[in-house]
C-alpha positions as CSV (number, residue, x, y, z in Angstrom):
1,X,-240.8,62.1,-51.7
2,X,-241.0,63.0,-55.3
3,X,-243.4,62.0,-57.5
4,X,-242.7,60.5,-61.2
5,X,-246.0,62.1,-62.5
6,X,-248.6,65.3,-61.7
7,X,-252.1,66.0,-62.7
8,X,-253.0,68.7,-64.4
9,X,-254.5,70.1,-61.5
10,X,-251.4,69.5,-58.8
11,X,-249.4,70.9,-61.9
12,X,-251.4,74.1,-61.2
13,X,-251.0,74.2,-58.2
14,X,-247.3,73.5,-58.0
15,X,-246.9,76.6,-60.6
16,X,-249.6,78.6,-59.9
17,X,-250.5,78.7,-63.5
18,X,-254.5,77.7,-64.4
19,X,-255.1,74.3,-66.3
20,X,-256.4,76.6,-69.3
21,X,-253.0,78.8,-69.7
22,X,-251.1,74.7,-69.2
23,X,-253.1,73.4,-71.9
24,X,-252.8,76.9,-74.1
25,X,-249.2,77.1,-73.5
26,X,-248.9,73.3,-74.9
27,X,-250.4,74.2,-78.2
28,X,-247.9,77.3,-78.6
29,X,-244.4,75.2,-76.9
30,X,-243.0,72.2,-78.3
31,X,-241.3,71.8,-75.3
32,X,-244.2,71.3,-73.0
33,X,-245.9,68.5,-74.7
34,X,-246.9,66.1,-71.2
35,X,-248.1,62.3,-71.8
36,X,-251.4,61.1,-71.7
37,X,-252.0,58.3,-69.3
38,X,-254.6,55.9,-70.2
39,X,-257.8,57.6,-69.5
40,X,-255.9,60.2,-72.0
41,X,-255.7,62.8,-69.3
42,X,-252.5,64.4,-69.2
43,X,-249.6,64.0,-66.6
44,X,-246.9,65.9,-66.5
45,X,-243.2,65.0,-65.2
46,X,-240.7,67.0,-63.7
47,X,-238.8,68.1,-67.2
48,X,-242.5,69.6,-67.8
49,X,-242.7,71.8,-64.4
50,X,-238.9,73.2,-65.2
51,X,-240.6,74.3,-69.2
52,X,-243.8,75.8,-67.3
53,X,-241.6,77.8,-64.6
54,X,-239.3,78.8,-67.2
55,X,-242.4,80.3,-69.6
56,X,-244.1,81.3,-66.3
57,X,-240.7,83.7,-65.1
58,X,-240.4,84.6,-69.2
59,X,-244.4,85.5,-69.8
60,X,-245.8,86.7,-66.5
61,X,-242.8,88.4,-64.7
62,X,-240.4,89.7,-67.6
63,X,-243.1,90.2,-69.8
64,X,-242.0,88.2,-72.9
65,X,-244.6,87.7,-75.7
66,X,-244.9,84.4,-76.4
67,X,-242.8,84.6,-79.7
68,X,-240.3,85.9,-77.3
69,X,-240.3,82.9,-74.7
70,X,-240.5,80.8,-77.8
71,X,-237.1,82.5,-79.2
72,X,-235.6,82.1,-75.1
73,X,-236.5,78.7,-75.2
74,X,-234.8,77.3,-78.4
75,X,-231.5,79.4,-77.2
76,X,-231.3,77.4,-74.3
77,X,-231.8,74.2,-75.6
78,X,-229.2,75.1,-78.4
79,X,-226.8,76.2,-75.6
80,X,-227.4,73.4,-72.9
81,X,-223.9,74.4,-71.4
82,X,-225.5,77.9,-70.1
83,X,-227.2,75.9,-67.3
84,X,-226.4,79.1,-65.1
85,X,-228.7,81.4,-67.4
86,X,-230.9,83.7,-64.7
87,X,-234.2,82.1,-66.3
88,X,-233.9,78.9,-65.5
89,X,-232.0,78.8,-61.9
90,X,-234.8,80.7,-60.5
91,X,-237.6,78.3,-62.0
92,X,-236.1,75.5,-60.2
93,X,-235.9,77.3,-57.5
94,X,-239.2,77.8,-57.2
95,X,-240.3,74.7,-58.1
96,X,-238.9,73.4,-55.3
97,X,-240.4,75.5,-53.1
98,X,-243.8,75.1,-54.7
99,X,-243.2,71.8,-54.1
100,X,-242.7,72.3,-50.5
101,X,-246.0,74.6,-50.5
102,X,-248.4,71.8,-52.4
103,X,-246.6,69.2,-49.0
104,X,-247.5,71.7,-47.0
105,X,-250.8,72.5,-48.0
106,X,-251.6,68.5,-47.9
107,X,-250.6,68.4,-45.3
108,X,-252.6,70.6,-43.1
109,X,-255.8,69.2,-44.5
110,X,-254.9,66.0,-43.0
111,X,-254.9,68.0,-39.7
């Protein structure tokens, strides 16, 4: 079952990228901007995860400055056709299986 809307924390978790970097990366990326529920704490939906998987592949594992990722970013979302680009198959990909890890994980503590 998938869920309309993730903590910050789950977010984390689903990523594997700390609360801190999420809420740096938001004041760097216009892209990942999550909504604030009515307590004002943030939740993030699924368009959010893809952006932080994406920067995540771009910043940690290739090394991008963030100027860079920020330059990566805009190209794709000039170029929405390039759906196939190698940065942002892989982030779904592992989203799903982070996904399938954060079930998982739930699911033997219910054990």
């Amino acid at each position: 079952m998938q869920k309309l809307y993730y903590t910050i924390g789950e977010t984390s978790r689903l990523t594997g990228v700390e609360p801190h970097v999420l809420r740096y990366w938001e004041t760097l990326f216009h892209e990942l901007n999550p909504d604030k529920n009515r307590a004002g704490k943030r939740v993030y939906k699924e368009k959010d995860i893809r952006v932080i998987l994406t920067l995540k592949d771009l910043i940690q594992k290739k090394k991008y400055s963030t100027a860079g990722a920020r330059k990566v970013l805009k190209e794709q979302k000039k170029s929405p056709q390039d759906k196939e680009d190698s940065t942002s198959l892989p982030a779904e990909l592992r989203h799903d299986l982070n996904r399938v890890r954060l079930f998982l994980s739930d699911l033997l503590n219910k054990l």
